[in-house]
N, C-alpha and C positions, 0 to 999 in steps of 0.2 A: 504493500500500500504506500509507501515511503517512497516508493521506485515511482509511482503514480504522480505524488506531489512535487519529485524535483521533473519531472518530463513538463510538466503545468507549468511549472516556473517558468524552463527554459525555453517552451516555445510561447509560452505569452509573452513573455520578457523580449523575445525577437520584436516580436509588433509593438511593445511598447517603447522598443528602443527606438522605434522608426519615426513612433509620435514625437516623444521626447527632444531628437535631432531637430524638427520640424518646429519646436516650439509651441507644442500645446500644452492646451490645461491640464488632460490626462497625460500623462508620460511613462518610463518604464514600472515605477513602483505603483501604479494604479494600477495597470495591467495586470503586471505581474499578480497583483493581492487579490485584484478579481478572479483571475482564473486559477488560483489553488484553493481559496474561498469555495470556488465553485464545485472543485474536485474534493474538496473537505466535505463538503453536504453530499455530494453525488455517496462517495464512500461509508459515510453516515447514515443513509437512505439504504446501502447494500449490506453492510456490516454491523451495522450500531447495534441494532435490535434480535439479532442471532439468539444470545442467552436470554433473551426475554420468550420469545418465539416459540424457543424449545419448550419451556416451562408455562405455555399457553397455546396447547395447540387448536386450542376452539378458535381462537384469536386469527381474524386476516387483516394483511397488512398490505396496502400499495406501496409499493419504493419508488411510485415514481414522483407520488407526492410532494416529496421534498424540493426535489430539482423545480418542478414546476413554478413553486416560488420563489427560486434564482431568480427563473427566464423573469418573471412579470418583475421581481424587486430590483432587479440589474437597470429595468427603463428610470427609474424614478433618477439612479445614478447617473444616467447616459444625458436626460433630460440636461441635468446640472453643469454639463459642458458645451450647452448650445447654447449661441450669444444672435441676438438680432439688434441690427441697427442698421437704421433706410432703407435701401432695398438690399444689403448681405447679410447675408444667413452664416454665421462659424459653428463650426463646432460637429455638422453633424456626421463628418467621418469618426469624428474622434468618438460620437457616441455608439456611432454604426459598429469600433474597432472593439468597443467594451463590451458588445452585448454579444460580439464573437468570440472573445477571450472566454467568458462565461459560458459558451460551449461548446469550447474547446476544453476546459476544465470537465464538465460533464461527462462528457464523452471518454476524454482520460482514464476519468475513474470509473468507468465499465469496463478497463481498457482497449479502446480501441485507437491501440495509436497508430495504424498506418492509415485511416483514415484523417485522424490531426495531425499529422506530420503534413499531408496530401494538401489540408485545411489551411498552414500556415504557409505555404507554400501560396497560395491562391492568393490568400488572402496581401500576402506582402507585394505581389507583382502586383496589385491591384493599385495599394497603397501609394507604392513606386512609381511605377511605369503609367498608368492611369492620368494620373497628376500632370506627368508629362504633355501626354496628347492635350488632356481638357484647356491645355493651357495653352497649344499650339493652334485648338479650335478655335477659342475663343481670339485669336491676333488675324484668325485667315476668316472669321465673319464678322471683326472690326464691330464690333458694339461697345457701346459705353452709356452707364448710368449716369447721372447730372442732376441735381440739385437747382431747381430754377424758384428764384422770390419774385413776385408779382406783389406789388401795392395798387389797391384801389384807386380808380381815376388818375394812374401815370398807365399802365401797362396791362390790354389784357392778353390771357393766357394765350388766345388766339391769332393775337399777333408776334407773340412769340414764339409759335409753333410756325408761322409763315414763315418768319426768321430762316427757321431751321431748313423749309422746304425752296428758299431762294439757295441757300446755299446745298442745293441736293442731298440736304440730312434727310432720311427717312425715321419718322418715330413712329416706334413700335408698340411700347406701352406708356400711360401715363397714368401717374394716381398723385390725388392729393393727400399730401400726408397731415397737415395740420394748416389751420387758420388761426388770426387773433387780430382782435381790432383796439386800438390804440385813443387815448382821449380825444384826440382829432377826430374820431370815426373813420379814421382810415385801416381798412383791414389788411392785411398781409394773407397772402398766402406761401405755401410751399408747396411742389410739385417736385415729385419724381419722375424723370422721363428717361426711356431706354430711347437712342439713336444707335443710328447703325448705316453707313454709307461704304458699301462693298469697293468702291472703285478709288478711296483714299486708300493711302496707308494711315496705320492707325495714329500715328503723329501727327498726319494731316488732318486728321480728324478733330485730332484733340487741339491743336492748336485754332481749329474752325470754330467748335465750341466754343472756345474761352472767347470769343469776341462778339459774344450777344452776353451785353450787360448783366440781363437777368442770369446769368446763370454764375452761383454762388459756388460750388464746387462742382467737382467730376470723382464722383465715385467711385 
């Protein structure tokens, strides 16, 4: 069982070293603790209750019980590394990375390690290599979020969405994220808008953006 808890360590601790490098919230000591945690209960749920068992054989038991509230108690943790702000979303590989550590733990301690071996394998070229591409996608379909302020009776939204389409920006989505109106009764607003113009390069892009006033950042 002991041979069960260091394989947990070591291949959670792979993924958690890979967060860790990257600079998240979860890194390798989260990982790692989740997924022998999780082979601790798994083992518990198989072994714990043996001398009990014997000594009550009217008694039936589910082993699978236990794990089951891993999986659901692991989300509450995973939750606690996702960060929202405007329109980026963080965190939810890192919670996607814990709730796979946790069964890979599992599964250990039944053990099936050539199927977690197989798991850790998957899962780290994912982590890797993944990253890579989404990142090349994202520079070869040239899109950018942007932050645009509109005040009441200077500018509306609709002429700053012209803006974008004199200069051949295409917007994609737009949401208003928040309002406030000021003792003047001048309201503000804030908008988020995706742009996207396949035929700059993305520096052309960005440097297009920035010269419509209204727009406060580039996300």
């Amino acid at each position: 069982m002991m041979i069960r808890i260091l394989i947990t360590a070591f291949l959670c601790g792979f993924i958690g070293f890979e967060r860790e490098l990257k600079k998240h919230p979860a890194g390798f000591r989260t990982h790692l603790l989740v997924g022998v945690g999780a082979c601790l209960m798994m083992l518990l749920s198989l072994y714990g209750f043996e001398d009990y068992m014997r000594g009550h054989t009217n008694t039936q038991f589910d082993p699978s019980r236990i794990p089951s509230y891993v999986i659901s108690g692991i989300g509450f943790l995973g939750a606690g590394t996702i960060l929202v702000k405007d329109a980026t979303v963080r965190g939810l590989t890192t919670a996607a990375s814990i709730w796979i550590v946790a069964g890979l733990g599992l599964i250990i301690g039944v053990g099936m390690y050539e199927l977690a071996i197989f798991t850790t394998v998957v899962v780290l070229l994912c982590l890797i290599f993944l990253n890579k591409f989404e990142r090349y996608m994202a520079q070869k379909l040239k899109k950018r979020w942007v932050k645009v302020v509109v005040h009441s009776g200077e500018t509306e939204i609709h002429e700053v969405i012209g803006r974008f389409a004199e200069m051949q920006l295409i917007v994609r989505k737009m949401q208003l994220t928040s309002s406030k109106k000021d003792k003047k009764g001048i309201i503000t607003f804030h908008y988020l808008i995706e742009i996207e113009a396949s035929a700059l390069s993305v520096e052309e892009l960005t440097n297009l953006i920035t010269e419509v006033k209204e727009v406060e950042k580039i996300v």
